[in-house]
N, C-alpha and C positions, 0 to 999 in steps of 0.2 A: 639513742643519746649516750656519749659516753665519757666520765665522771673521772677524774685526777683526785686523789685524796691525797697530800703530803704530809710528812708529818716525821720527827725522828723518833718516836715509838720507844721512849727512853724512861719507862718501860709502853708497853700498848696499855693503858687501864682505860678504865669504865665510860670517861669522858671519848676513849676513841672508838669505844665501840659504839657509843649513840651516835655519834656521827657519822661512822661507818652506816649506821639502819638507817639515818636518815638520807642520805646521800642514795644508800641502796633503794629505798623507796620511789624513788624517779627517775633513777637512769637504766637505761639495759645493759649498761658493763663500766664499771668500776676498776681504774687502775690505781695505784696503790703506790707511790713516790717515798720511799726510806731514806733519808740520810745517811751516807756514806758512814766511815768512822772516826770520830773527833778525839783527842786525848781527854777531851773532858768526860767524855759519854761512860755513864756506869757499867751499862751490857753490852758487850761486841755485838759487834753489826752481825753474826750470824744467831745471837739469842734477839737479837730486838726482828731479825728478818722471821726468824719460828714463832715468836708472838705474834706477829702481823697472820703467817699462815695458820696459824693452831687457830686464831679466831675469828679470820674473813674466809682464810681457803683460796688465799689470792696469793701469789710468788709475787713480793713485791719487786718495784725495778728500785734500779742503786742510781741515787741525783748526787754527784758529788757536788763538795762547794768549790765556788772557784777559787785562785788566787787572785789578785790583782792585775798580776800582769797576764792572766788570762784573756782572749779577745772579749767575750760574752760576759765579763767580771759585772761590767753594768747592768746587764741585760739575762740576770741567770733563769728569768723567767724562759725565753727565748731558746737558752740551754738545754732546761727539762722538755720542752716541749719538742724538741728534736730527737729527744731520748727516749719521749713516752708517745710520739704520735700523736695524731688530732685526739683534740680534745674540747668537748662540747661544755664544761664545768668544770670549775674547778674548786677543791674543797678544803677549806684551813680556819685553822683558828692564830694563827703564825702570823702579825702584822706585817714581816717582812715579805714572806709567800705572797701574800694580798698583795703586796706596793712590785713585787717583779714581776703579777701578772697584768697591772693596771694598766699596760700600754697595748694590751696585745689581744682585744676586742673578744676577749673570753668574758662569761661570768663571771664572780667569785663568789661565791656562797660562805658569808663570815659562819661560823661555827664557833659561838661564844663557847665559854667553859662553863661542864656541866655540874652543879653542887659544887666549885670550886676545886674540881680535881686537878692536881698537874703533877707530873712526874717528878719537879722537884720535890713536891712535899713527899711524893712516895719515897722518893730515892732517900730523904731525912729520917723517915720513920725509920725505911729499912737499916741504916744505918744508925742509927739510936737504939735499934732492938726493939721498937713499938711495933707490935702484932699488929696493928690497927690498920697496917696498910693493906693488908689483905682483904678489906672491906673495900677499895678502892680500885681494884684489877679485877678481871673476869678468871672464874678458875683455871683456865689453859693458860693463866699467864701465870698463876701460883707456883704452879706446877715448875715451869721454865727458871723462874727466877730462885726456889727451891734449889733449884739444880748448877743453877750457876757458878762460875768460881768465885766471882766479888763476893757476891752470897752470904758465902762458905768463909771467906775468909773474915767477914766483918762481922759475923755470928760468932764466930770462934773465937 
């Protein structure tokens, strides 16, 4: 059986790594769906793609978004699934993830949030200078986002 996790990993914290174990728990192979790179996104798409590997071990694949006048713009479930191959599950906490895979006679396995982690709050703290977010990521993502330039710049 094999599992689609989506997700923009903006940063990866704690919340995705329980879903990662839980998903890991009953399929025999887990792909890993990153979002491309947005203007709004804190970490570039190759710090959020080293968070995803430093703590699954999986190269995730790149799902862009579409535009509108894209053919698939309605249908971006249809998109990814062309991208990443058959897929027996699919794994998100993302209400819109959920609603592009609803026509397309996949599972979806909703992935509530876990203690109320979400990356916005991380991305708040970090940017306020609250330590506290560190409690919130797994250490290979300390580590990464440590090293970051945003980081660095909004530290300083």
């Amino acid at each position: 059986m094999r599992g689609l996790y989506i997700g923009r990993f903006d940063p990866f914290h704690l919340g995705h790594l329980r879903a990662y174990d839980l998903l890991k728990s009953f399929v025999d192979e887990i792909k890993i769906g990153i979002g491309t790179q947005r203007k709004e996104d804190y970490f570039t798409l190759n710090e959020r793609r080293n968070m995803v590997i430093r703590n699954t071990k999986i190269e995730p694949v790149y799902l862009e978004d579409q535009e509108e006048s894209h053919p698939l713009y309605q249908d971006w479930g249809k998109y990814a699934l062309g991208v990443v191959g058959k897929i027996d599950i699919i794994a998100t906490g993302n209400e819109h993830v959920r609603e592009d895979f609803s026509n397309h006679e996949i599972p979806v396995l909703w992935l509530p949030r876990y203690n109320r982690i979400s990356g916005t709050e991380i991305r708040k703290r970090i940017q306020s200078g609250d330590d506290s977010w560190k409690r919130l990521v797994p250490e290979k993502t300390i580590e990464i986002i440590i090293c970051s330039e945003k980081f660095s710049r909004d530290i300083i």
